[in-house]
C-alpha positions in Angstrom: 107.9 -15.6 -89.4 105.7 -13.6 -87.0 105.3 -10.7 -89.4 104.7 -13.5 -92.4 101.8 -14.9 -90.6 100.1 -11.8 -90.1 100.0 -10.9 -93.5 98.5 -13.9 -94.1 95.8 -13.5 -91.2 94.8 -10.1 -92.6 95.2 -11.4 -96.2 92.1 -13.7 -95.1 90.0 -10.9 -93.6 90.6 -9.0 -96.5 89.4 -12.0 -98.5 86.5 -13.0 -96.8 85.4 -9.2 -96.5 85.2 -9.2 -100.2 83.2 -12.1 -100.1 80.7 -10.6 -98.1 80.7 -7.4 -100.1 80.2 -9.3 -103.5 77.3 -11.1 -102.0 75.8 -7.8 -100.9 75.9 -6.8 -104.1 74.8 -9.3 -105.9 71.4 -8.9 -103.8 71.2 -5.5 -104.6 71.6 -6.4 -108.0 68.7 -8.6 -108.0 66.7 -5.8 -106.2 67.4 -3.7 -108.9 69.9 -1.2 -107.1 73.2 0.4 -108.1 76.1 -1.3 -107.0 79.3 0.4 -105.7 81.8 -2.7 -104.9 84.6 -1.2 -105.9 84.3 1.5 -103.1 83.3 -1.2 -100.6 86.5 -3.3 -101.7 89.0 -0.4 -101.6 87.7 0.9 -98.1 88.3 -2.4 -96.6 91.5 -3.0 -98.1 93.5 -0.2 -97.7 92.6 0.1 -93.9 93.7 -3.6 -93.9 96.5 -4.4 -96.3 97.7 -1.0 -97.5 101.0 -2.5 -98.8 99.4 -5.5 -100.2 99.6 -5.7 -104.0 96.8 -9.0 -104.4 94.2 -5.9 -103.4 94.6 -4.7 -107.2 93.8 -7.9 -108.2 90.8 -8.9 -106.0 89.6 -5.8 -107.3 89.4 -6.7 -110.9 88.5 -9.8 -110.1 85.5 -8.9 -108.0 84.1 -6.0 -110.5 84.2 -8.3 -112.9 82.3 -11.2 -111.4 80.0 -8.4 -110.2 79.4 -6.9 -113.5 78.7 -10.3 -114.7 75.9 -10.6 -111.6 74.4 -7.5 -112.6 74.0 -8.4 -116.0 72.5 -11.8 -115.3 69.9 -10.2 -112.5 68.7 -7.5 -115.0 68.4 -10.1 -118.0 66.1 -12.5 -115.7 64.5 -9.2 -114.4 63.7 -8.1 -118.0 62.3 -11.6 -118.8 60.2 -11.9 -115.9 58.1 -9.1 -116.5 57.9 -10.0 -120.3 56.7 -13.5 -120.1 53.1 -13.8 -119.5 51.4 -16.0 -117.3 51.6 -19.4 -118.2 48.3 -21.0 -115.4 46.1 -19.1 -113.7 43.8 -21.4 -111.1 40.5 -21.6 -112.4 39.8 -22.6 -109.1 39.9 -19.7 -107.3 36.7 -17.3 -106.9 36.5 -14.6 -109.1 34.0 -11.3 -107.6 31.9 -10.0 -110.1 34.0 -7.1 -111.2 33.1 -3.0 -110.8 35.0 -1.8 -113.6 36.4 -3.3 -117.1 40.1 -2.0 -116.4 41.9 -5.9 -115.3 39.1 -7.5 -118.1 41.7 -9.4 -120.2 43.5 -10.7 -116.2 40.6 -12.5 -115.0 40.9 -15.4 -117.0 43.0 -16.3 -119.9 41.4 -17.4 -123.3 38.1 -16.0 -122.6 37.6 -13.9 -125.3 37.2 -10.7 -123.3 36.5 -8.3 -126.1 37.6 -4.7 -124.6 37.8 -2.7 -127.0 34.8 -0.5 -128.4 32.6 -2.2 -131.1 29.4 -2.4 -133.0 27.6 -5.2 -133.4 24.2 -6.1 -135.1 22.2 -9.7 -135.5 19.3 -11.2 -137.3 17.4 -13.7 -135.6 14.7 -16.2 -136.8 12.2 -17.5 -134.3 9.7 -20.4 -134.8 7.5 -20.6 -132.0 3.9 -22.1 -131.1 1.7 -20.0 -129.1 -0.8 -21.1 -126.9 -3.2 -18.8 -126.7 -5.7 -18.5 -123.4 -8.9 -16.4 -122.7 -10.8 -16.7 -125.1 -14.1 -19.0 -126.0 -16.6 -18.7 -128.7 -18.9 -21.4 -130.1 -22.1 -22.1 -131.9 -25.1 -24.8 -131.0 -27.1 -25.7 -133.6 -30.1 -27.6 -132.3 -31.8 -29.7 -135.0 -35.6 -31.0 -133.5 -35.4 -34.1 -135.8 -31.4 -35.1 -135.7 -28.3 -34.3 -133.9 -26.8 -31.0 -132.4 -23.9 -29.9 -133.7 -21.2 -27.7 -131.7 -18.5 -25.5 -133.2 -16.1 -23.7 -131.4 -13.7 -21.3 -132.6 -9.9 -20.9 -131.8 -6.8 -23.1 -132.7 -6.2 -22.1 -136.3 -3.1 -20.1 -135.1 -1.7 -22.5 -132.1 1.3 -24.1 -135.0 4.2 -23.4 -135.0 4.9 -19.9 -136.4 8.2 -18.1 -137.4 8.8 -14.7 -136.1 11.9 -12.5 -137.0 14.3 -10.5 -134.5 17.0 -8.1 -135.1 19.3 -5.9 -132.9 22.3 -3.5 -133.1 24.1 -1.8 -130.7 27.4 0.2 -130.1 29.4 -1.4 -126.8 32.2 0.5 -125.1 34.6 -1.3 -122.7 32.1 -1.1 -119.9 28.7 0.6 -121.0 26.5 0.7 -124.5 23.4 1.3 -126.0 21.3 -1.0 -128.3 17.8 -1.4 -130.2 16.0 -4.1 -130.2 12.7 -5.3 -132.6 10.6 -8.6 -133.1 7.5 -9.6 -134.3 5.0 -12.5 -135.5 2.1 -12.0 -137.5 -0.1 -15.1 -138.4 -3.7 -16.0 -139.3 -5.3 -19.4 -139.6 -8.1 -20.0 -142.1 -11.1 -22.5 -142.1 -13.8 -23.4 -144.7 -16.2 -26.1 -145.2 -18.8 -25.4 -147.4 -22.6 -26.1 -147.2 -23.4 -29.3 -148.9 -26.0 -31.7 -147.6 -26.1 -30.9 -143.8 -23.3 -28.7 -142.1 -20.8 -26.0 -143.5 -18.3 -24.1 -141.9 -16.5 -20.7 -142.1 -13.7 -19.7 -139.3 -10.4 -17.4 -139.4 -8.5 -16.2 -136.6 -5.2 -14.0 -136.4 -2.0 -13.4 -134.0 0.1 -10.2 -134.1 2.5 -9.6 -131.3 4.9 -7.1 -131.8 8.2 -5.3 -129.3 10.6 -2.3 -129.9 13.6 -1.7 -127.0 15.6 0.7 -127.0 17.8 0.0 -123.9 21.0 0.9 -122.1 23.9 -1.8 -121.4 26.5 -2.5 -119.4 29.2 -5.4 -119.5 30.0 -7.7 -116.8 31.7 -10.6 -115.8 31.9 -13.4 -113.7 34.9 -16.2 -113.4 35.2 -17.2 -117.2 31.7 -15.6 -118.1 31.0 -12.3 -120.4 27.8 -11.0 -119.7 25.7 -8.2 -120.8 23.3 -6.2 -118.3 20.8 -4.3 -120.3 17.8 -2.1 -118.8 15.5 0.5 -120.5 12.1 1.0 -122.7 9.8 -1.2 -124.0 6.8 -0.9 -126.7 4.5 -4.6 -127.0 1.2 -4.9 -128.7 -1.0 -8.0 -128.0 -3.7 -8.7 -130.7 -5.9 -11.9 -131.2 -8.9 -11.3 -133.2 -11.5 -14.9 -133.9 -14.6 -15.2 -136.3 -16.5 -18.5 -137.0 -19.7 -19.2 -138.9 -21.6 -21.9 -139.0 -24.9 -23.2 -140.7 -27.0 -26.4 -140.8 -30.1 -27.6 -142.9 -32.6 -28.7 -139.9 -36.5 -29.3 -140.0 -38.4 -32.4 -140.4 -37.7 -32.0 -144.0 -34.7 -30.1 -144.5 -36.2 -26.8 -145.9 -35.1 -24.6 -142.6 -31.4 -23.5 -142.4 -29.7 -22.5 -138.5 -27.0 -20.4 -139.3 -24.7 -18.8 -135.7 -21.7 -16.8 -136.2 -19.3 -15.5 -132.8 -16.9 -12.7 -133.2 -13.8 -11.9 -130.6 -11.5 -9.1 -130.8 -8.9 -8.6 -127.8 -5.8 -6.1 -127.8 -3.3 -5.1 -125.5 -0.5 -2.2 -125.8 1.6 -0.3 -123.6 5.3 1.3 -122.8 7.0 0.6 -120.0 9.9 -0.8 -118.6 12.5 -3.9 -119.6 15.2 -5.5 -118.1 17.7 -8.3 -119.4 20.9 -10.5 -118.7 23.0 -12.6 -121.0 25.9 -14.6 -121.1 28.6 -16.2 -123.3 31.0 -19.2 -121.4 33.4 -21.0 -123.4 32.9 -24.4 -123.3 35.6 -26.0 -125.6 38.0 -23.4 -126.7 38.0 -19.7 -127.7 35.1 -20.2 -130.1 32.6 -22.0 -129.1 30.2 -20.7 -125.9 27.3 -21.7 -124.1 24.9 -18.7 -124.4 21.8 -17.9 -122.1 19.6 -15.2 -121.8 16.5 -13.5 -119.4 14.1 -11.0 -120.0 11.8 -9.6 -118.1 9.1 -6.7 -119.1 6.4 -4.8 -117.2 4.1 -2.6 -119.5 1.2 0.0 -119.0 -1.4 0.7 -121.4 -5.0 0.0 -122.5 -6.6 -3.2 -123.2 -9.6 -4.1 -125.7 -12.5 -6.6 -125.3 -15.0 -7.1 -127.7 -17.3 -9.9 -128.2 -20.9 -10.8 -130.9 -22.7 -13.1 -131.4 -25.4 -13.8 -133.5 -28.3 -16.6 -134.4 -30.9 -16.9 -137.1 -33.2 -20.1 -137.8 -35.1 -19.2 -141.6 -37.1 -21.2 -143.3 -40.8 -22.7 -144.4 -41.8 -23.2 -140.1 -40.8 -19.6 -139.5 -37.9 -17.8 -138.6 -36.2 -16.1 -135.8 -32.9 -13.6 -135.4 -31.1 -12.6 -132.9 -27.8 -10.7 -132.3 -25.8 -9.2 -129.0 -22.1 -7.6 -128.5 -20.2 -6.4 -126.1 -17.3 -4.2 -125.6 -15.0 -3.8 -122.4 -12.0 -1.4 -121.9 -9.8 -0.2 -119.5 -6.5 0.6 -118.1 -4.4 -2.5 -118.1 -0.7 -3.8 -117.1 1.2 -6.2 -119.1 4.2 -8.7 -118.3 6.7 -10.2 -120.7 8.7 -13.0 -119.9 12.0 -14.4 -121.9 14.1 -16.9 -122.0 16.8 -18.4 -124.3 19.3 -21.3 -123.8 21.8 -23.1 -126.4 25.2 -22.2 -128.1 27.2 -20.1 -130.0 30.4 -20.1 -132.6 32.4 -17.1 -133.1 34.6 -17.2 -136.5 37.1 -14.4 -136.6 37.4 -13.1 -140.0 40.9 -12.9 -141.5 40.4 -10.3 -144.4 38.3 -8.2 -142.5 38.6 -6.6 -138.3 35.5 -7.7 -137.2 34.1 -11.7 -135.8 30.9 -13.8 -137.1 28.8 -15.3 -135.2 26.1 -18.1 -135.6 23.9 -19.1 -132.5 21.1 -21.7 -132.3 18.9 -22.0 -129.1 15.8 -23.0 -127.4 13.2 -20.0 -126.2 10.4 -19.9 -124.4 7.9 -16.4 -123.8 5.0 -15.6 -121.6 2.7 -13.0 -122.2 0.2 -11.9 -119.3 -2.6 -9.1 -119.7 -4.3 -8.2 -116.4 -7.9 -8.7 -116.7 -10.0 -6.1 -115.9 -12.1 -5.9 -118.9 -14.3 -8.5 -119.6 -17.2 -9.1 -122.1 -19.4 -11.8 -123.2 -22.8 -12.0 -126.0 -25.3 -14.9 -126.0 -28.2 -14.9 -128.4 -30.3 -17.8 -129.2 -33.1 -18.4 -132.4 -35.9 -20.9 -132.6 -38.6 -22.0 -134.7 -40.3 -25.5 -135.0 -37.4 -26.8 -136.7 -34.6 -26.0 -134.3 -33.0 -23.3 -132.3 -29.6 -22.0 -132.5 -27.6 -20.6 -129.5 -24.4 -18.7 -130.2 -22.0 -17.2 -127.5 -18.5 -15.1 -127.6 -16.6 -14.2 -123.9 -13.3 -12.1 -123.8 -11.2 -13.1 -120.8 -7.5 -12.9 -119.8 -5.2 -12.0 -122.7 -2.5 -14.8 -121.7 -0.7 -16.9 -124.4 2.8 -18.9 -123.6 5.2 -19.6 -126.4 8.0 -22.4 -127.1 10.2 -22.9 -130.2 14.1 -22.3 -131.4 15.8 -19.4 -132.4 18.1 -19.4 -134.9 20.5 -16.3 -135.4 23.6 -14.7 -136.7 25.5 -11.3 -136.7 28.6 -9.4 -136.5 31.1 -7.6 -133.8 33.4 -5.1 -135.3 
């Protein structure tokens, strides 16, 4: 009975030792290491129960539960690292990153585009300049009725529409791209000379810039954003002419005629600097986009200014004319903005994405001042004097409008 009860006692050691070991093992198995039960199982058993014949059948039993372990670990192993991740906390701070490498892991959905790609875009600006710095004006001084003033200016300050384009080659972190816009306008006035007063005044607008910059891609949280830094070429021109003529006298047989000329210019190369950015706002295709610009140039600016008076007729007549002309070494700044939204439309026949992007923009455009010019020259007879003047200031316009633009990535 003794001896009967022993082999039990042992029969339990045995049993809970394979416990153990099975339980080791199926940990390992979850760590991804090799298991050995059978060697754990025999050692224990045959120092315990050598004549015991259940030891041939724990061990089956046990390798096979074991292999079944084993199996299950490496099956959720191998779908662990295949799923991908279903939340990330947009919550959490993101740092602006140094390198492109864990792009597509900041954020999911956010349209990271990694791979290298040209892209090109056509832009159509309508703005409406307000141009400041000049003034230029004609008094005609009848002896017998009114005086008349006429100023020149304005014909160009409407809105005006000015066309951009750019294309660039973008690698996963750093690209190059070229950049070109201009407007070109001109205003035109004419009233003729009928009974009393006539008219004649033009003006015209050209501002023109080539880039040719540098990039680098960023980002920030759900952000893509576009660093760019490198050359700029800008030209500034305004140019203003008026003439104007009355019939004056006591009777109307002497004619005042004054005319004022402006021409002002700006251009330079130098340096420019942007930032943009594209954040999805409803899903993968349609973004908030904003942009900055900044631009200091260095070049020569042009002031030149006449004027001119005459009073002819049957009391006499007088004549007068004066210029001026001002140049010197000038610096220029250039500030942009843009702010509105963009839609993406992947293309399914073809590997590349279309874009269409409407915004609001807004430029300044600052000459420093250190040519200045101004022409006064007056005519009078009996019947009237005329007094005409032209001054040539600071070459400073600000612009607001839309900006209307599409393109490709590929």
């Amino acid at each position: 009975m003794s001896r009967t009860m022993c082999h039990k006692a042992l029969s339990c050691v045995v049993a809970l030792s394979v416990i153990l070991v099975t339980q080791q093992a199926r940990v390992s198995a979850e760590d991804g290491e090799p298991v050995q039960l059978s060697e754990h199982i025999e050692h224990a058993s045959m120092a315990l129960l050598p004549q015991s014949g259940a030891i041939d059948f724990l061990l089956a039993s046990f390798e096979d539960t074991t292999r079944r372990a084993t199996g299950q670990a490496a099956s959720s192993e191998q779908t662990t690292s295949s799923a991908p991740a279903e939340h990330i906390d947009h919550g959490e701070p993101v740092v602006l990153e140094e390198t492109c490498d864990n792009c597509q892991a900041v954020v999911a959905n956010c349209g990271c585009r990694k791979n290298r790609h040209w892209y090109v875009g056509v832009e159509a600006t309508a703005l409406v300049p307000n141009i400041k710095g000049r003034r230029a004006g004609t008094l005609l001084n009848n002896a017998t009725g009114p005086t008349n003033t006429f100023y020149t200016g304005g014909d160009v300050e409407h809105l005006i529409p000015a066309p951009r384009i750019w294309v660039g080659l973008q690698g996963e972190c750093w690209g190059v791209q070229f950049r070109y816009w201009e407007m070109n306008d001109s205003g035109y006035d004419f009233r003729p000379l009928l009974l009393s007063d006539g008219i004649e005044a033009w003006e015209r607008l050209s501002l023109y810039t080539i880039d040719m910059e540098l990039t680098r891609r960023l980002r920030f949280r759900c952000t893509d954003m576009m660093a760019s830094v490198g050359v700029r070429y800008a030209e500034f021109g305004n140019q203003s002419f008026a003439q104007a003529a009355e019939v004056i006298g006591p009777t109307n047989q002497d004619l005042a005629t004054g005319s004022v000329h402006s021409d002002r210019r700006h251009s330079g190369i130098g340096v420019t600097a942007a930032l943009q950015g594209l954040r999805p706002i409803r899903d993968g295709n349609w973004n908030l986009f904003w942009s900055v610009r900044g631009s200091i140039l260095w070049g020569e600016g042009r002031n030149a200014v006449q004027a001119g008076a005459s009073v002819t007729g049957v009391t006499g007549s007088a004549e007068a004319v004066n210029g001026a002309l001002a140049v010197s070494d000038e610096s220029m700044f250039i500030g942009e903005m843009q702010l509105g939204v963009q839609r993406d439309f992947p293309l399914k026949c073809l590997p590349a994405t279309a874009f269409f992007r409407a915004a609001l923009e807004y430029q300044y455009w600052d000459a420093e001042n250190n040519a200045n010019s101004f022409a006064f020259s007056t005519a009078s007879t009996g019947a009237g004097r005329v007094d005409s003047f032209a001054g040539s200031g600071d070459k400073r316009l600000d612009m607001y409008g839309i900006a209307l633009a599409t393109g490709f990535y590929w």
